[in-house]
mmCIF file as gemmi writes it, N, C-alpha and C atoms, coordinates in Angstrom:
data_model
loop_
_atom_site.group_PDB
_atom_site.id
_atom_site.type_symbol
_atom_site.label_atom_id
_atom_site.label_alt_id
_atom_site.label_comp_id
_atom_site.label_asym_id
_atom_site.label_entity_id
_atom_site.label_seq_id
_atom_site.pdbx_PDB_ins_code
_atom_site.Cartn_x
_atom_site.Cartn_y
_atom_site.Cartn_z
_atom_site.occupancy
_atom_site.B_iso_or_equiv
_atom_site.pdbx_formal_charge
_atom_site.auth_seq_id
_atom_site.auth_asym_id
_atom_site.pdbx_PDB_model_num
ATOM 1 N N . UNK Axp A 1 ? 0.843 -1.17 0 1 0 ? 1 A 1
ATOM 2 C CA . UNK Axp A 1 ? 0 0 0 1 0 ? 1 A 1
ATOM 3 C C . UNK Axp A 1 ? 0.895 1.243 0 1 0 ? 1 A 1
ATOM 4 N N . UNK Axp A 2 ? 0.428 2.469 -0.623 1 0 ? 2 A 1
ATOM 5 C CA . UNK Axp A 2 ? 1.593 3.384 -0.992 1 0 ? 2 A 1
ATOM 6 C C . UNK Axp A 2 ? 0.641 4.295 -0.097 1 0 ? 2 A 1
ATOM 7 N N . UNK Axp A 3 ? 1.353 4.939 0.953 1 0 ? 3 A 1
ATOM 8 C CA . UNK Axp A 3 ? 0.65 5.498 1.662 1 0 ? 3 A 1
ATOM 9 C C . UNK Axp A 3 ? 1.757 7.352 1.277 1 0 ? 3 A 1
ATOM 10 N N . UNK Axp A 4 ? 0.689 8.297 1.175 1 0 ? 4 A 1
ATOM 11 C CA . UNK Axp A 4 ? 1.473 9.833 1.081 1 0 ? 4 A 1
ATOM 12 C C . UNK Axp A 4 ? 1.036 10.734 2.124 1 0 ? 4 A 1
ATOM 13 N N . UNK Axp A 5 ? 2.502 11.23 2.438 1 0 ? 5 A 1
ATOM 14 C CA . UNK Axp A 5 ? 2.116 12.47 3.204 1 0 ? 5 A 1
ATOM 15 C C . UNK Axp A 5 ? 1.888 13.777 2.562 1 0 ? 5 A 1
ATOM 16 N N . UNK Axp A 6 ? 1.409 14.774 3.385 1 0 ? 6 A 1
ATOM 17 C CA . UNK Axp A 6 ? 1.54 15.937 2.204 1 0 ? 6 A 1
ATOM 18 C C . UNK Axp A 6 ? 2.63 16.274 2.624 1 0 ? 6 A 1
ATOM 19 N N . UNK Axp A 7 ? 3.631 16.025 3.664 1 0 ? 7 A 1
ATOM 20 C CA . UNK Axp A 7 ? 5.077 16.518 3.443 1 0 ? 7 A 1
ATOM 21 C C . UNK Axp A 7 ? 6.023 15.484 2.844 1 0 ? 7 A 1
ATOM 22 N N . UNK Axp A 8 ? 5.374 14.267 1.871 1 0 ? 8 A 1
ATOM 23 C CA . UNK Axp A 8 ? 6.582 13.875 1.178 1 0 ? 8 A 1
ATOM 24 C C . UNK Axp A 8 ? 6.718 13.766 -0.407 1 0 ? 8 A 1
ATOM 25 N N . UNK Axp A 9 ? 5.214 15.012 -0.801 1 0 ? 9 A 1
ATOM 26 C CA . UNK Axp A 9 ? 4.807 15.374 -1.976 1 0 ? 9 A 1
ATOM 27 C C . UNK Axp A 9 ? 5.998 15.797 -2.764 1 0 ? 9 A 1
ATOM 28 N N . UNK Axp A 10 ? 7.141 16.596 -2.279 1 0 ? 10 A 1
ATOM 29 C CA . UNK Axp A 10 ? 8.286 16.993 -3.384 1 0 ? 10 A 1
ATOM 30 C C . UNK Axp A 10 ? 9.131 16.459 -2.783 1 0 ? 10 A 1
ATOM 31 N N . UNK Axp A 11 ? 9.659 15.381 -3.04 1 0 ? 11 A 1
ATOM 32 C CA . UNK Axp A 11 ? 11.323 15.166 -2.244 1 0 ? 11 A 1
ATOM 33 C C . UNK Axp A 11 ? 12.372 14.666 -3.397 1 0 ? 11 A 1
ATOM 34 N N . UNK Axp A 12 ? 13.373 15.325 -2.849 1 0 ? 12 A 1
ATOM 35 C CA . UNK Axp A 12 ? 14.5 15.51 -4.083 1 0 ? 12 A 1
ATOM 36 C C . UNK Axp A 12 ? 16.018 14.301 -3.821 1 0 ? 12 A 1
ATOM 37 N N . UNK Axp A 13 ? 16.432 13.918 -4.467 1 0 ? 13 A 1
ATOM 38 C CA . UNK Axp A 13 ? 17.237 13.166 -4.078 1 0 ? 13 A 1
ATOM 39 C C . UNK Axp A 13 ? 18.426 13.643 -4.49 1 0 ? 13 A 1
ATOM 40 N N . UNK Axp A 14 ? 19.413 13.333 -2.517 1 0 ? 14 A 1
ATOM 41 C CA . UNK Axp A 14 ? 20.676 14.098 -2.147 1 0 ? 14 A 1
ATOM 42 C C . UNK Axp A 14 ? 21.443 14.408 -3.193 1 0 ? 14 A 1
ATOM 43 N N . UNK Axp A 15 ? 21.628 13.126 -4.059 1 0 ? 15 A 1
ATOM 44 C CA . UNK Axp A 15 ? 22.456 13.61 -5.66 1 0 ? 15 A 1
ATOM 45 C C . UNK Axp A 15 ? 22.243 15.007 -5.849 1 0 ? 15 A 1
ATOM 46 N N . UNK Axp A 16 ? 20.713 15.02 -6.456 1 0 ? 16 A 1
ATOM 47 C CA . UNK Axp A 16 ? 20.371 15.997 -6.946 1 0 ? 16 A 1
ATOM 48 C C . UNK Axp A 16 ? 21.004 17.179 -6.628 1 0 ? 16 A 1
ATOM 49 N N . UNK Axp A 17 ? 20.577 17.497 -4.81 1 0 ? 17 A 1
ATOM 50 C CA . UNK Axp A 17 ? 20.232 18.439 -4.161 1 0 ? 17 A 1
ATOM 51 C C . UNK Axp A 17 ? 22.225 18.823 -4.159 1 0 ? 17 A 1
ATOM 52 N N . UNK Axp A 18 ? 22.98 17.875 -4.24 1 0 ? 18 A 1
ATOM 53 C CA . UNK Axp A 18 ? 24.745 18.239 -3.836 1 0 ? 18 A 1
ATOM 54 C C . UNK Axp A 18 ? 24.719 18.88 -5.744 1 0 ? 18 A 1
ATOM 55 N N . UNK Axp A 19 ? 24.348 17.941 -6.586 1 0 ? 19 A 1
ATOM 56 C CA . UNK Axp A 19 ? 24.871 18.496 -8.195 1 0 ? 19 A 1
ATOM 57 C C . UNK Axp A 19 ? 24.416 20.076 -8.092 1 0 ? 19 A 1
ATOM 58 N N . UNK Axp A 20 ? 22.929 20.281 -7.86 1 0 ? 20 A 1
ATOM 59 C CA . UNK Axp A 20 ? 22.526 21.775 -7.989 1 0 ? 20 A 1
ATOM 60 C C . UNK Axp A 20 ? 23.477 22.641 -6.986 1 0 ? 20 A 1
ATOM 61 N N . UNK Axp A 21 ? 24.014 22.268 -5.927 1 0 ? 21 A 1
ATOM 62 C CA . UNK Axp A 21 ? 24.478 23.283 -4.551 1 0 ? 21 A 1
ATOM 63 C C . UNK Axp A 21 ? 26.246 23.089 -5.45 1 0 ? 21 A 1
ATOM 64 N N . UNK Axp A 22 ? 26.304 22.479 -6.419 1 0 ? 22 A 1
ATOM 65 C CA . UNK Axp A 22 ? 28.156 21.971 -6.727 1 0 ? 22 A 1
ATOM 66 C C . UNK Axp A 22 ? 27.896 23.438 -8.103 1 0 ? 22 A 1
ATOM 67 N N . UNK Axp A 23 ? 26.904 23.317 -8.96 1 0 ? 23 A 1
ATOM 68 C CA . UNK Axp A 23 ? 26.576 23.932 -10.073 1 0 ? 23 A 1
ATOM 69 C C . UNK Axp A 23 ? 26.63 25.218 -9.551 1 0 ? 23 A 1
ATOM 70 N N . UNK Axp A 24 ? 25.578 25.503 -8.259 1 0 ? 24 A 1
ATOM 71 C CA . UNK Axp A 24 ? 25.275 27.15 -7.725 1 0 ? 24 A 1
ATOM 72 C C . UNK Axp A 24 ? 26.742 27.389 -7.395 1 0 ? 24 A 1
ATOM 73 N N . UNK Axp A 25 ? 27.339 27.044 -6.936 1 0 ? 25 A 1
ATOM 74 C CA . UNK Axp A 25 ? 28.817 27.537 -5.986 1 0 ? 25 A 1
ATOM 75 C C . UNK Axp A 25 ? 29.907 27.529 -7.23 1 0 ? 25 A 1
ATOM 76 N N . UNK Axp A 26 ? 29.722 27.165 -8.219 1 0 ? 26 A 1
ATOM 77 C CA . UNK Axp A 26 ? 30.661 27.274 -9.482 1 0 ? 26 A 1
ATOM 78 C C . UNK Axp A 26 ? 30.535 28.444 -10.27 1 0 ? 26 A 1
ATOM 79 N N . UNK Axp A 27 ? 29.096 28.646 -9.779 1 0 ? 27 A 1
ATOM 80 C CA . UNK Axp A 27 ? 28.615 29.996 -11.115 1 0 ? 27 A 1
ATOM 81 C C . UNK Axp A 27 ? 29.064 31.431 -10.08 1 0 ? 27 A 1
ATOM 82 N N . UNK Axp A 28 ? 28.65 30.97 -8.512 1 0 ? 28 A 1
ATOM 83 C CA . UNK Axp A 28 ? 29.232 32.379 -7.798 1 0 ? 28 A 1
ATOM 84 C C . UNK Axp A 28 ? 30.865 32.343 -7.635 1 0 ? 28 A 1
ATOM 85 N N . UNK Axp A 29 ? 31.181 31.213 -7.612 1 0 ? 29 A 1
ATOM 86 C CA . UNK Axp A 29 ? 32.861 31.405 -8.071 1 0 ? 29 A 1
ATOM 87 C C . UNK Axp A 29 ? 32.881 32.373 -9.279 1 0 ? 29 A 1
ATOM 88 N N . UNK Axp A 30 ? 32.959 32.11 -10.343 1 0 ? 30 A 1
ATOM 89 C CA . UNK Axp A 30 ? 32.96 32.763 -11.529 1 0 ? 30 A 1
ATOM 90 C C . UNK Axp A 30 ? 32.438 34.208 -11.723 1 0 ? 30 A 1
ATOM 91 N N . UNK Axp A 31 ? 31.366 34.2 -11.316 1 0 ? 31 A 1
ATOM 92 C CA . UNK Axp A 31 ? 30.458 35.353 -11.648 1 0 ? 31 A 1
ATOM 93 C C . UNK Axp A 31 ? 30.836 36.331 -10.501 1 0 ? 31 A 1
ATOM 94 N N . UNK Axp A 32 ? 30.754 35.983 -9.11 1 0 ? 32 A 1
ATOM 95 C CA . UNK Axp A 32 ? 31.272 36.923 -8.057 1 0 ? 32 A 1
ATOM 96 C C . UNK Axp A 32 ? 32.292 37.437 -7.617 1 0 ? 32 A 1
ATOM 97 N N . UNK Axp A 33 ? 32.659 36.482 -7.779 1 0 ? 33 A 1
ATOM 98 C CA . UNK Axp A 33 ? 34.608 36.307 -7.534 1 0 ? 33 A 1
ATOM 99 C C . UNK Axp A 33 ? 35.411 36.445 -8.172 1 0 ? 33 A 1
ATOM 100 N N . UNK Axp A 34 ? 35.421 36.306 -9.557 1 0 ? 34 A 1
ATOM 101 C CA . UNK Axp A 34 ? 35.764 35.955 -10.918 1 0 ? 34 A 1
ATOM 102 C C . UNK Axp A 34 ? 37.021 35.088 -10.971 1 0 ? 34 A 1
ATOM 103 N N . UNK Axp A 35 ? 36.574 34.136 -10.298 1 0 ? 35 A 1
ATOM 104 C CA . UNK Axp A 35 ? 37.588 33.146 -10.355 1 0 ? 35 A 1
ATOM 105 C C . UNK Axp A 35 ? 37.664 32.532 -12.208 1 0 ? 35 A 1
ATOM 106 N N . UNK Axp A 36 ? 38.557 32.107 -12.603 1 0 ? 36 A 1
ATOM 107 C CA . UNK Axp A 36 ? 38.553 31.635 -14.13 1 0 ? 36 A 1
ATOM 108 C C . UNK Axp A 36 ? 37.914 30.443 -13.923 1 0 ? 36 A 1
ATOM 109 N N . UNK Axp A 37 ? 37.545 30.351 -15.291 1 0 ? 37 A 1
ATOM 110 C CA . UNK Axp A 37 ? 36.521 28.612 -15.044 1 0 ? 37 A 1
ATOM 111 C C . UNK Axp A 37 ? 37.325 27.78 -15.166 1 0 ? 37 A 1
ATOM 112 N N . UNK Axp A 38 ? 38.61 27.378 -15.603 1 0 ? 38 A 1
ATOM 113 C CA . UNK Axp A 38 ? 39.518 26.324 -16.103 1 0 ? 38 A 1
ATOM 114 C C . UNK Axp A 38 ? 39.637 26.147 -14.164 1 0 ? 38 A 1
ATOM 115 N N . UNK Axp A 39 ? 39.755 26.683 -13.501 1 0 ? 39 A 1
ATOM 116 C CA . UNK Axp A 39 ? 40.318 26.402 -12.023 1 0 ? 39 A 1
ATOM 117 C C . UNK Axp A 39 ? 38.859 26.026 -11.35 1 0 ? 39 A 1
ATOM 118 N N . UNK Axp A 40 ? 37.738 26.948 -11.973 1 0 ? 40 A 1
ATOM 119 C CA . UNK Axp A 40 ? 36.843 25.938 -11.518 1 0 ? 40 A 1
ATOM 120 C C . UNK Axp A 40 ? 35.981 24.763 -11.805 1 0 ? 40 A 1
ATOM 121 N N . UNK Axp A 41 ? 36.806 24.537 -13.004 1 0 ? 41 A 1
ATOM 122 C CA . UNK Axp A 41 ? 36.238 22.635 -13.71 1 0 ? 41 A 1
ATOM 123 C C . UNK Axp A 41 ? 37.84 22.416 -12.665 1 0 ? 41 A 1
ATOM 124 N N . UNK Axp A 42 ? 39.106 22.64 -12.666 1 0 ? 42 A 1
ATOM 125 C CA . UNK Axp A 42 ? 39.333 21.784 -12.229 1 0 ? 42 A 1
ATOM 126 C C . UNK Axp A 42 ? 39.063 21.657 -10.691 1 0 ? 42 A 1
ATOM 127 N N . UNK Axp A 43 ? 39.093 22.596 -10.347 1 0 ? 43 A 1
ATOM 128 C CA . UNK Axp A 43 ? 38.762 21.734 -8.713 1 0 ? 43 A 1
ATOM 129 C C . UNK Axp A 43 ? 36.906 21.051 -8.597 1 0 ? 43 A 1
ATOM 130 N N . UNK Axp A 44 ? 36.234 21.159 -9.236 1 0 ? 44 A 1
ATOM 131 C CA . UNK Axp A 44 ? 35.321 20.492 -9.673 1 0 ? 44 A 1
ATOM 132 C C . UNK Axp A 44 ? 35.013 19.064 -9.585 1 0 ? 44 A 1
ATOM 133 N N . UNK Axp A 45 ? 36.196 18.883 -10.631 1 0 ? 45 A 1
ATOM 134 C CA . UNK Axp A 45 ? 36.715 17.203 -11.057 1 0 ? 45 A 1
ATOM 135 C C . UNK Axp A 45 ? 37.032 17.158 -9.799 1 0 ? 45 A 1
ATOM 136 N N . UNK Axp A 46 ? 38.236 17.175 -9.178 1 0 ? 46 A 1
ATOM 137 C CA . UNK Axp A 46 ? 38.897 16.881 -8.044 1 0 ? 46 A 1
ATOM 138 C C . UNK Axp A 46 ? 37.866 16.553 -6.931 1 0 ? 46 A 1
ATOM 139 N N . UNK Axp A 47 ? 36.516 17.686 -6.754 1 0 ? 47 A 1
ATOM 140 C CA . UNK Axp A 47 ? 35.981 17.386 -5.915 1 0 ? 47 A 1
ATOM 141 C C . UNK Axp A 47 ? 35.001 16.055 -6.071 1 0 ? 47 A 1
ATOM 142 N N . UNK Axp A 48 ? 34.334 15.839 -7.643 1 0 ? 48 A 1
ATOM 143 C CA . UNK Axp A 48 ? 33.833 14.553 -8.258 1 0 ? 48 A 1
ATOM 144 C C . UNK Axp A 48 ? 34.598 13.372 -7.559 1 0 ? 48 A 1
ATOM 145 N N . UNK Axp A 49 ? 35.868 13.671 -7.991 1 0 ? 49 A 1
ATOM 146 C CA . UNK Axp A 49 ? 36.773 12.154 -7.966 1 0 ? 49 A 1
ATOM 147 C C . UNK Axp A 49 ? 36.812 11.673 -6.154 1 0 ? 49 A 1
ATOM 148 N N . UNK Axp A 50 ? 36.757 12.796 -5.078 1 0 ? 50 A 1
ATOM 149 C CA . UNK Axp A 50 ? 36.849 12.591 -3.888 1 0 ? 50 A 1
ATOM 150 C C . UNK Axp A 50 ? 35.449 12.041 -3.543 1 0 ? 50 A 1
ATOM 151 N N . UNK Axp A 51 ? 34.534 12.519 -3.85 1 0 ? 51 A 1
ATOM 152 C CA . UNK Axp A 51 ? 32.613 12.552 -4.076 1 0 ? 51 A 1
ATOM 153 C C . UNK Axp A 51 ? 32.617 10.954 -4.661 1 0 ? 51 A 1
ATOM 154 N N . UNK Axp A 52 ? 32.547 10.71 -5.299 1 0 ? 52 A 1
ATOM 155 C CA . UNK Axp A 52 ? 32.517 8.882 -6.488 1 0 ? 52 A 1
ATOM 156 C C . UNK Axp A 52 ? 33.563 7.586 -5.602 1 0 ? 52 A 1
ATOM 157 N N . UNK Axp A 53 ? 34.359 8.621 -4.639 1 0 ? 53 A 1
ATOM 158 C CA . UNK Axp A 53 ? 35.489 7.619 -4.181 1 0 ? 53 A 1
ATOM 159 C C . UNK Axp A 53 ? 34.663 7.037 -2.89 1 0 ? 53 A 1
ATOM 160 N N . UNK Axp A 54 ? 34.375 8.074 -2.414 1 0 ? 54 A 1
ATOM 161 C CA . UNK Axp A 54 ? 33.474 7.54 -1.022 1 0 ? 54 A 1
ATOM 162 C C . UNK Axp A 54 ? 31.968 7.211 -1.806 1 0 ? 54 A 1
ATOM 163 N N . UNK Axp A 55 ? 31.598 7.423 -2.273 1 0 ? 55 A 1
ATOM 164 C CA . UNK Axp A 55 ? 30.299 6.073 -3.027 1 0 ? 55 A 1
ATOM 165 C C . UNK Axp A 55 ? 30.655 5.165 -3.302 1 0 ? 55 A 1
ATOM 166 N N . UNK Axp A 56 ? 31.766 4.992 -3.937 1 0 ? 56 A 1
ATOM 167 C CA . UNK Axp A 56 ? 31.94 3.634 -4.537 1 0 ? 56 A 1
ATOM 168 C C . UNK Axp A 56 ? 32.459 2.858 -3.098 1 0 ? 56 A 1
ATOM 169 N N . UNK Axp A 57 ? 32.977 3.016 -2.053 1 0 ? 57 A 1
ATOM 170 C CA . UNK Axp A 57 ? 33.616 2.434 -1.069 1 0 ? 57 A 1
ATOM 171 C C . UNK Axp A 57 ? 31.973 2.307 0.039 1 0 ? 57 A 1
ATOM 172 N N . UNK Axp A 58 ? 31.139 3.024 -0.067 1 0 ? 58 A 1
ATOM 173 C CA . UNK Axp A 58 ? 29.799 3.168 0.806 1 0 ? 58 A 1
ATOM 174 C C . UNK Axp A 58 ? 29.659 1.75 1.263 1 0 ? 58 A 1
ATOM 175 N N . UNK Axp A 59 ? 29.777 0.468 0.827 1 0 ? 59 A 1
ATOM 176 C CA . UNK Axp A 59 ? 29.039 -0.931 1.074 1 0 ? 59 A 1
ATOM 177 C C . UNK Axp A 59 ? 30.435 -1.414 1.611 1 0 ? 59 A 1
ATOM 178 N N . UNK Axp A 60 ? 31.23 -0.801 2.104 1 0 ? 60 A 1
ATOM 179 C CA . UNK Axp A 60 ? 32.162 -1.443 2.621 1 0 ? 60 A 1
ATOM 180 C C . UNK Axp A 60 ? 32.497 -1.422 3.946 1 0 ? 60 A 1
ATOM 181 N N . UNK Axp A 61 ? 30.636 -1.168 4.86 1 0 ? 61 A 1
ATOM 182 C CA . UNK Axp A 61 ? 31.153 -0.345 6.225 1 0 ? 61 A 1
ATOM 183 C C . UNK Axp A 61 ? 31.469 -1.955 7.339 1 0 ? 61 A 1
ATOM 184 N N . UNK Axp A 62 ? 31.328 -2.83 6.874 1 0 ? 62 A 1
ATOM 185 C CA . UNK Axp A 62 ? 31.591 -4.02 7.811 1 0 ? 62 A 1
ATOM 186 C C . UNK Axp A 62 ? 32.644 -4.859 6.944 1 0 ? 62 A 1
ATOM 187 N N . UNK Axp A 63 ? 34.096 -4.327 7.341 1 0 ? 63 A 1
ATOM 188 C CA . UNK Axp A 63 ? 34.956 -4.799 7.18 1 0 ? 63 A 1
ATOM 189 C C . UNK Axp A 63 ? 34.781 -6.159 7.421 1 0 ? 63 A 1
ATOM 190 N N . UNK Axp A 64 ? 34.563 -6.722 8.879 1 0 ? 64 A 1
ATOM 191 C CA . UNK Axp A 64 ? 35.029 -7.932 9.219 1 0 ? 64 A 1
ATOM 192 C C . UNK Axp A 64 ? 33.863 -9.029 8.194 1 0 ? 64 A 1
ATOM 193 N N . UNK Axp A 65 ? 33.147 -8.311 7.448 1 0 ? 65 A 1
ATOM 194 C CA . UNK Axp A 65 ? 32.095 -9.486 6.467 1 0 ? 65 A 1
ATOM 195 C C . UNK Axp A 65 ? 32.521 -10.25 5.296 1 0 ? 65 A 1
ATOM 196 N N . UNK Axp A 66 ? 33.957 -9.599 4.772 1 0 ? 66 A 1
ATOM 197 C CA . UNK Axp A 66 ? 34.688 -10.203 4.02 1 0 ? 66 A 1
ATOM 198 C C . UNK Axp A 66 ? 34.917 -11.67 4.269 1 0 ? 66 A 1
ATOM 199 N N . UNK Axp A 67 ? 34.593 -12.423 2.927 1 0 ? 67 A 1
ATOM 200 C CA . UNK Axp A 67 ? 35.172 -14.015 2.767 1 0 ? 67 A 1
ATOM 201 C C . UNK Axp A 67 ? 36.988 -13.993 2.193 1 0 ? 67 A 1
ATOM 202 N N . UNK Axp A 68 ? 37.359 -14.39 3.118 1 0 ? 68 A 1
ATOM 203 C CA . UNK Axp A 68 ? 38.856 -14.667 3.111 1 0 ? 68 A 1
ATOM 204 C C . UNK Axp A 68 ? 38.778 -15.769 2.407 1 0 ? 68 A 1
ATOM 205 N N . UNK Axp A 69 ? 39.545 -15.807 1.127 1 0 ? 69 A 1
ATOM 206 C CA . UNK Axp A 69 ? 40.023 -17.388 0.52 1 0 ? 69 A 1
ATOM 207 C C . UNK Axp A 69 ? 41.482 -17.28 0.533 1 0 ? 69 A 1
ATOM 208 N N . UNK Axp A 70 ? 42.174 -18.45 0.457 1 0 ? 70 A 1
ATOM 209 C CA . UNK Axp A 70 ? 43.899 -18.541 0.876 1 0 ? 70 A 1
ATOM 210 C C . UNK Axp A 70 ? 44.095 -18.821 -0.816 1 0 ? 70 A 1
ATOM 211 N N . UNK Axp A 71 ? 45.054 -18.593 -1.296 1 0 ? 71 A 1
ATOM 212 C CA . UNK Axp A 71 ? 45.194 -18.652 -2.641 1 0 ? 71 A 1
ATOM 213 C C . UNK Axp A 71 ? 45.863 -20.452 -3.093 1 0 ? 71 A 1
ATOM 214 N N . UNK Axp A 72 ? 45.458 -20.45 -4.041 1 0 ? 72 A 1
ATOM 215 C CA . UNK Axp A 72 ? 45.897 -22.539 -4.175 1 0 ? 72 A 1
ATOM 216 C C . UNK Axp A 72 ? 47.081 -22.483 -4.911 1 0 ? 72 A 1
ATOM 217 N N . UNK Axp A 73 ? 47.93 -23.764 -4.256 1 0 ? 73 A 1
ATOM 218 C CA . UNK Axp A 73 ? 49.248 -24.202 -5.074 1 0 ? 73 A 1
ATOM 219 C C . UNK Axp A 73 ? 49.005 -25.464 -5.377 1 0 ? 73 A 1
ATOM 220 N N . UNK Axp A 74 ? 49.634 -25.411 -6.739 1 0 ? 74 A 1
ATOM 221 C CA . UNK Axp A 74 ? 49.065 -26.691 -6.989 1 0 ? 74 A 1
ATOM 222 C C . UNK Axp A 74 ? 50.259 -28.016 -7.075 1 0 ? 74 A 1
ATOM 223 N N . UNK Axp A 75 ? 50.018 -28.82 -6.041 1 0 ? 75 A 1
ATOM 224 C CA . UNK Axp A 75 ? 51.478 -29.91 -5.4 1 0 ? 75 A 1
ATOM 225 C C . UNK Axp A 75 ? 50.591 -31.507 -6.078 1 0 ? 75 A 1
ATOM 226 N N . UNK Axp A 76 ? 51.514 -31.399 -7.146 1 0 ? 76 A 1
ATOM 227 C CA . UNK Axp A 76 ? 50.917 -32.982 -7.928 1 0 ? 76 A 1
ATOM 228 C C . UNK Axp A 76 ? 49.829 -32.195 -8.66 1 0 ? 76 A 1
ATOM 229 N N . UNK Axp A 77 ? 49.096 -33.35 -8.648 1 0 ? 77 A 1
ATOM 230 C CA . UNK Axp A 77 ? 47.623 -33.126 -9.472 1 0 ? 77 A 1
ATOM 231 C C . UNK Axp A 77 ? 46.362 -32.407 -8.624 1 0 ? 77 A 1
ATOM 232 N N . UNK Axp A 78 ? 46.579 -32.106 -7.29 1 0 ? 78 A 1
ATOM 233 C CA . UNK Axp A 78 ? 45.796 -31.598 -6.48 1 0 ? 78 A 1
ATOM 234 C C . UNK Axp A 78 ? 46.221 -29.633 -6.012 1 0 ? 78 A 1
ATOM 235 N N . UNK Axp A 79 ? 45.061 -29.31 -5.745 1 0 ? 79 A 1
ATOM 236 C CA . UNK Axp A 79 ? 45.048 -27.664 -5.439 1 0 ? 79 A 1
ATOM 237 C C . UNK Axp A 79 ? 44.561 -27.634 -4.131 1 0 ? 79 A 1
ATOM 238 N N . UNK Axp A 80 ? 46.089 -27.339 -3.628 1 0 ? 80 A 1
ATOM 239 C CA . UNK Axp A 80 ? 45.443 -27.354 -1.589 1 0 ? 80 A 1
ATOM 240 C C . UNK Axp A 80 ? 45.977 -25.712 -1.266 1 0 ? 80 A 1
ATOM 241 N N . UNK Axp A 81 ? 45.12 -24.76 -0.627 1 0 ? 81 A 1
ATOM 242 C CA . UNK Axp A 81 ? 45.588 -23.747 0.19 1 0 ? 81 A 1
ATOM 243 C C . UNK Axp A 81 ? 46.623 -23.402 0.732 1 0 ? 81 A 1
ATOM 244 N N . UNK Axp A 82 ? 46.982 -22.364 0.525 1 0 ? 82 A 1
ATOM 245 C CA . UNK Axp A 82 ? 48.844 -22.11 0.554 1 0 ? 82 A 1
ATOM 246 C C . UNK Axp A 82 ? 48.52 -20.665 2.072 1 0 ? 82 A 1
ATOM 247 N N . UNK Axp A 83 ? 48.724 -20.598 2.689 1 0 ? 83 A 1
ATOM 248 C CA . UNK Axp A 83 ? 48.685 -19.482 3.961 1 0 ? 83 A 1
ATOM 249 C C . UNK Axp A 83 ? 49.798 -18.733 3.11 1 0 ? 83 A 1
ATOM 250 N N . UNK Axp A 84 ? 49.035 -17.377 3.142 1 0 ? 84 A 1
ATOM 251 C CA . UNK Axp A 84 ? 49.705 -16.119 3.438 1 0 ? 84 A 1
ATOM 252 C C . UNK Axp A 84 ? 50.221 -15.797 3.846 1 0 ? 84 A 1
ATOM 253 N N . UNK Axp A 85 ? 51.632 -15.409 4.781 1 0 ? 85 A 1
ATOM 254 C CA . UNK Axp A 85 ? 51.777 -14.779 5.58 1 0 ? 85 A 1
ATOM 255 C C . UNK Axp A 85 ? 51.634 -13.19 5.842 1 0 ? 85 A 1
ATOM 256 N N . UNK Axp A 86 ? 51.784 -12.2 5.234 1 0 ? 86 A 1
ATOM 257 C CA . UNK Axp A 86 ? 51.846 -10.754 4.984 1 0 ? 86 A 1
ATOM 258 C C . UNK Axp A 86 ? 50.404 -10.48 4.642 1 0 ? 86 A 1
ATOM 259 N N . UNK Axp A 87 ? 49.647 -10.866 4.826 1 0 ? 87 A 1
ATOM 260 C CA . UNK Axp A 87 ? 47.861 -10.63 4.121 1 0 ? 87 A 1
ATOM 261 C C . UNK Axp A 87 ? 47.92 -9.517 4.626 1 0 ? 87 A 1
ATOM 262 N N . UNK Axp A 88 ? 47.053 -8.805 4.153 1 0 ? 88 A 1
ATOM 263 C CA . UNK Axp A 88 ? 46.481 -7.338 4.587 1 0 ? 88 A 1
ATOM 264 C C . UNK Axp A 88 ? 45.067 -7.739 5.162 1 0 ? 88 A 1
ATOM 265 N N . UNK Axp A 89 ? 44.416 -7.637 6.539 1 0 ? 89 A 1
ATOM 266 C CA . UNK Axp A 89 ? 43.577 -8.189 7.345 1 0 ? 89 A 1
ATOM 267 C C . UNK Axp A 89 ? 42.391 -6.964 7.159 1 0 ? 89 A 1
ATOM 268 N N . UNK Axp A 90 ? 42.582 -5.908 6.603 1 0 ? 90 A 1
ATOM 269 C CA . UNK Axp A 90 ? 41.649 -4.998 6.976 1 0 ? 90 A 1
ATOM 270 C C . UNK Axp A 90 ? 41.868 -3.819 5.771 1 0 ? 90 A 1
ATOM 271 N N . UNK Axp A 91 ? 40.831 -2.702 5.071 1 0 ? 91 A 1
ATOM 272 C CA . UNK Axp A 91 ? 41.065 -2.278 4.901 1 0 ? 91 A 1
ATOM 273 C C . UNK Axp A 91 ? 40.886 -2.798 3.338 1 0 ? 91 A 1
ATOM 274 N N . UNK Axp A 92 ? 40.165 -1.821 2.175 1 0 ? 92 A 1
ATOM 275 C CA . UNK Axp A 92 ? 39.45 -2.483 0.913 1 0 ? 92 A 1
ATOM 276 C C . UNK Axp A 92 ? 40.511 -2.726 -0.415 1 0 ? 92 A 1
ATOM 277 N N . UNK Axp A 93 ? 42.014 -2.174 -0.477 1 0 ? 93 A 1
ATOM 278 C CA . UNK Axp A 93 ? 42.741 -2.134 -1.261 1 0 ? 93 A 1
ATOM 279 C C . UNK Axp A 93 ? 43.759 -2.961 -1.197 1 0 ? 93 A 1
C-alpha cells in the first residue's frame, strides 16, 4: 500500500540536491569572484573524484564481512591452500 504524506509530496534526491548546490557555488565562483573557469572545472573534477570515491567504497562499512580465501598451489595433481603470511587483514585495497 503506498501510503502519502503531504510533506513527502516533493522530495528531491541528495544527488540531486549536492549536483545543484556543486553547479550554484561554481557559477558564484565565476560570476562573483571571478575566479577563471579552467580552475573551476578543475577543482570540480577533483571534488567529483573525492565525491565517487566515497560512493563507490559506501558498502564497505563491515569490514570484518569479508570471505577470506587462501590462494591454491598446486602440489601434484591436487590444489590445496597455501597461507599467506603478509595478508592485509583490513582495509578495501
Amino acid at each position: 500500500m503506498n501510503q502519502t504524506n503531504p510533506s513527502n509530496k516533493l522530495r528531491i534526491q541528495p544527488l540531486v540536491l549536492v549536483t545543484v548546490a556543486g553547479l550554484l557555488a561554481a557559477l558564484v565562483a565565476i560570476f562573483v569572484f571571478k575566479v577563471s573557469v579552467g580552475l573551476v572545472i578543475n577543482y570540480g573534477l577533483i571534488g567529483a573524484m573525492i565525491l565517487s570515491h566515497f560512493l563507490m567504497h559506501a558498502g564497505h562499512t563491515g569490514h570484518g564481512d569479508h570471505q577470506e580465501q587462501a590462494p591454491l598451489s598446486k602440489t601434484g595433481d591436487q590444489f590445496s591452500p597455501v597461507p599467506v603470511e603478509n595478508e592485509h587483514k583490513h582495509g578495501c585495497h
